[in-house]
N, C-alpha and C positions, 0 to 999 in steps of 0.2 A: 477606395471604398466603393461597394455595392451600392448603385445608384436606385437599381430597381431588381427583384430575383424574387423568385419562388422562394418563399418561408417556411416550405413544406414539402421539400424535395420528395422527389417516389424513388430515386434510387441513390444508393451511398456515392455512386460516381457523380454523381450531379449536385450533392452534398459536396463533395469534393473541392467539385471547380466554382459553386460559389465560396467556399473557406477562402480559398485561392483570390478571389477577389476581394475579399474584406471581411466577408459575414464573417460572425462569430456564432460556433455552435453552441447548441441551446438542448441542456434536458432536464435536467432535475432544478441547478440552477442556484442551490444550496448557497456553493462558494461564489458563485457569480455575481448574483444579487450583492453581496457585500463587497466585495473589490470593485466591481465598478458603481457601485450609487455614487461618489462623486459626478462620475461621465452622465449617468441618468438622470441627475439634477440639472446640468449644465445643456442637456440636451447632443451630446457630443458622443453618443455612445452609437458604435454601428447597428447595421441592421443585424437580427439573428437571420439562424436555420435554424429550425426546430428538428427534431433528428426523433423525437419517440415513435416515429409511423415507421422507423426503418427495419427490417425484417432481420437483414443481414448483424442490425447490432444486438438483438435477441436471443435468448435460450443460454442453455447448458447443455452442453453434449459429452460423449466420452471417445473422441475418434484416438486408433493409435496409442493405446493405453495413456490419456492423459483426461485433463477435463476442461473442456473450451466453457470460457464465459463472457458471452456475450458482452459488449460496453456498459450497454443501458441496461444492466442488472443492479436492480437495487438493493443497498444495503439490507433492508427489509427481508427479502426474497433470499438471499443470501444466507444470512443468520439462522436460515430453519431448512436450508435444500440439505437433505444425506448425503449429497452427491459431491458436497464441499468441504475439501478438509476442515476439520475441528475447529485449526488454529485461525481459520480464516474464518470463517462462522463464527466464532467467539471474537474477533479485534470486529467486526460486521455491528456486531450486535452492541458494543459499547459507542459507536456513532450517534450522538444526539441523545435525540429525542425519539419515540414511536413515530409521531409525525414526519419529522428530518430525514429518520430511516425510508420512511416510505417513499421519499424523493431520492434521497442523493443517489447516485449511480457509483459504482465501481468506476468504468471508468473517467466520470467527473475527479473521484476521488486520488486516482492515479494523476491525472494532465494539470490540475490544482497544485498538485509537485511541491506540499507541505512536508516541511524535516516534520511534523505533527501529524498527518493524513494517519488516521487509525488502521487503514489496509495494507499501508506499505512495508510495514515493519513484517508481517507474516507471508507478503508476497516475496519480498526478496528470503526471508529465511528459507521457501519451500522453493527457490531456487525457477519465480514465475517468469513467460516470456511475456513479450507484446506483442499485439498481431496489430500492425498498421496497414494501413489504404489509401491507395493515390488512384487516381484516373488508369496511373500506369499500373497499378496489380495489387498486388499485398507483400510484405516483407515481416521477417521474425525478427526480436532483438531480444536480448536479457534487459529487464526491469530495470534492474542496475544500470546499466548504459543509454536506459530513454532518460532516465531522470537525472541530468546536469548539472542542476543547482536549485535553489529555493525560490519555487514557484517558476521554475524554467524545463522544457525538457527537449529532446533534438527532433520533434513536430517538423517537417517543412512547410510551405503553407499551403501546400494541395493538401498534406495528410490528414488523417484520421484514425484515433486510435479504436479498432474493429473489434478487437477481443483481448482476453488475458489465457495464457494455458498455464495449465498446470500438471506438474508429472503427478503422477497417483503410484500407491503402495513404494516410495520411494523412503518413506519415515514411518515410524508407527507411535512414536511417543510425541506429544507434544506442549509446550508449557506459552503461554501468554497473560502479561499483567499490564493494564494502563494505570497511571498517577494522574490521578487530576483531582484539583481541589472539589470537586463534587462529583454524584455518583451519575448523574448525567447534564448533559447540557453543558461540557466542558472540554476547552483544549487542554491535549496532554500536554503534562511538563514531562516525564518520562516515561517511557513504553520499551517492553523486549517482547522479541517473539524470537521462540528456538524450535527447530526441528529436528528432532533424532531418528536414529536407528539404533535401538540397542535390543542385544544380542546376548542372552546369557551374562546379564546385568554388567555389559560394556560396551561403551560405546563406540561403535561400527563409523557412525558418522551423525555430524553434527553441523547445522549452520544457526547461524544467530544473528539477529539484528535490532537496534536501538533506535527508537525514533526520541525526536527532538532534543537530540544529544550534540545536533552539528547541523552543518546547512542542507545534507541532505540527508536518509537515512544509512546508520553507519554499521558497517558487516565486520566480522573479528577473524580473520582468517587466522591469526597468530592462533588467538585463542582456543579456535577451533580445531588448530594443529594440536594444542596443549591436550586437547580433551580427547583425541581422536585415538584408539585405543586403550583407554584407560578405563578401569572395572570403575564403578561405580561407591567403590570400596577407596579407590586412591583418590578418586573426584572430592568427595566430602571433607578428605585430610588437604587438599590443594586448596581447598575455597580459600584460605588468606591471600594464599600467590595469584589465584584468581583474579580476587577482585583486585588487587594493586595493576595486575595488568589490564583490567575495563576502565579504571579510571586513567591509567597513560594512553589509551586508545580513543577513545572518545575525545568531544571538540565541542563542549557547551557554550554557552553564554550566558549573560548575565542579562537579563530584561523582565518586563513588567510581569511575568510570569512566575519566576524562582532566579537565583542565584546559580553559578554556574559551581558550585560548590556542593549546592545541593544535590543538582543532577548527576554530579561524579558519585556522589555517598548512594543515592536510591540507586544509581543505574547499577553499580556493583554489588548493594544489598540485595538486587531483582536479579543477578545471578545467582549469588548464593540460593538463593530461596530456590529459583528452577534447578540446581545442584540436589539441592534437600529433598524436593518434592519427588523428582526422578530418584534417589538413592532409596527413598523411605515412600514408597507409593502408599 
């Protein structure tokens, strides 16, 4: 553990190699605050790094036909930028509260690594990277592969997660719904976000994914096979074979939140419904 460090690093490399020592990084702080108030009470809790001053984890850009954003992009910011696909601005915007948004960060909401995180279900649909940082440089990963397990992801402990990319004009339709027992202020119990391309009311290409269906968030490649050619016409006639294959793919559980019965019946009724809504705009 960090015995003594700058709290307020000036540069992300120096941010780094305190992580690497113990600190824990620090910005919005949203999910933080409540995972560790045990260690805060006990007095057991490391030092931070405060990371808001850092330049490098700032903006939206568009390099290389895609759209770089920053870590410390908050939900807030997020929900109303054009420069942000729909589907992500729309899962942005159902986070919290006004207040909550204005804190949490994207990527808090990514390294928090909830099968629940409202962002992860529309990053992996639109197919998001990671841009991480060590002392030793930067590297890419698909989303899908930083994220390992619940509340876990393959972080070393020099890294940092720098940015999220995202391919542009790659889908043009796009459908997302959260379930939670209120209209804000609530963990999902079920969430899908899908990205399409369709073409002459067929669809070209599709990805989809479910949050809080399993311990991380869960993508349908089979499904995705099933759909991938199909008018828009044979979509709507398939919804029962559909959804019988969301509920043998999917991997809920049963806890304080819903039944895991439940979340097979919504998660497959929340296809249909994006089947409908793309059939019948």
């Amino acid at each position: 553990m960090v015995n003594s460090h700058n709290p307020y690093p000036a540069t992300l490399r120096e941010a780094c190699m305190a992580k690497q020592k113990g600190a824990v990084p620090y910005a919005g702080g949203t999910d933080f605050m409540i995972r560790h108030a045990k260690a805060l009470q006990t007095g057991q809790c490391p030092p931070f790094i405060f990371l808001n001053d850092l330049n490098e984890l700032q903006g939206i850009s568009n390099p290389d036909n895609t759209v770089r954003i920053g870590a410390l992009a908050t939900m807030a910011a997020l929900s109303v930028n054009k420069e942000i696909p729909g589907l992500l601005s729309q899962a942005c915007n159902c986070v919290g509260s006004p207040a909550l948004r204005s804190a949490a960060t994207l990527g808090g909401n990514i390294c928090t690594a909830s099968p629940a995180g409202d962002s992860l279900p529309p990053l992996y649909a639109l197919g998001a990277q990671v841009e991480i940082c060590s002392p030793a440089g930067r590297r890419l990963m698909p989303i899908r592969d930083f994220i390992s397990g619940p509340g876990t992801t393959t972080l070393q402990s020099d890294e940092l997660l720098s940015a999220v990319i995202l391919p542009v004009n790659e889908f043009n339709e796009f459908y997302h719904h959260k379930v939670s027992p209120r209209v804000a202020n609530a963990i999902t119990k079920v969430s899908l976000a899908v990205a399409a391309r369709i073409e002459n009311k067929r669809i070209k290409k599709i990805r989809m994914a479910f949050g809080s269906v399993g311990p991380t968030i869960i993508c349908c490649p089979q499904i995705e096979a099933a759909c991938t050619g199909s008018s828009l016409s044979e979509l709507l006639s398939a919804v029962p074979e559909l959804k019988i294959m969301v509920e043998k793919t999917i991997k809920p559980i049963d806890d304080h939140r819903s039944t895991a019965q439940y979340r097979r019946s919504i998660a497959a009724n929340l296809l249909a419904d994006c089947i409908e809504t793309f059939g019948n705009p």
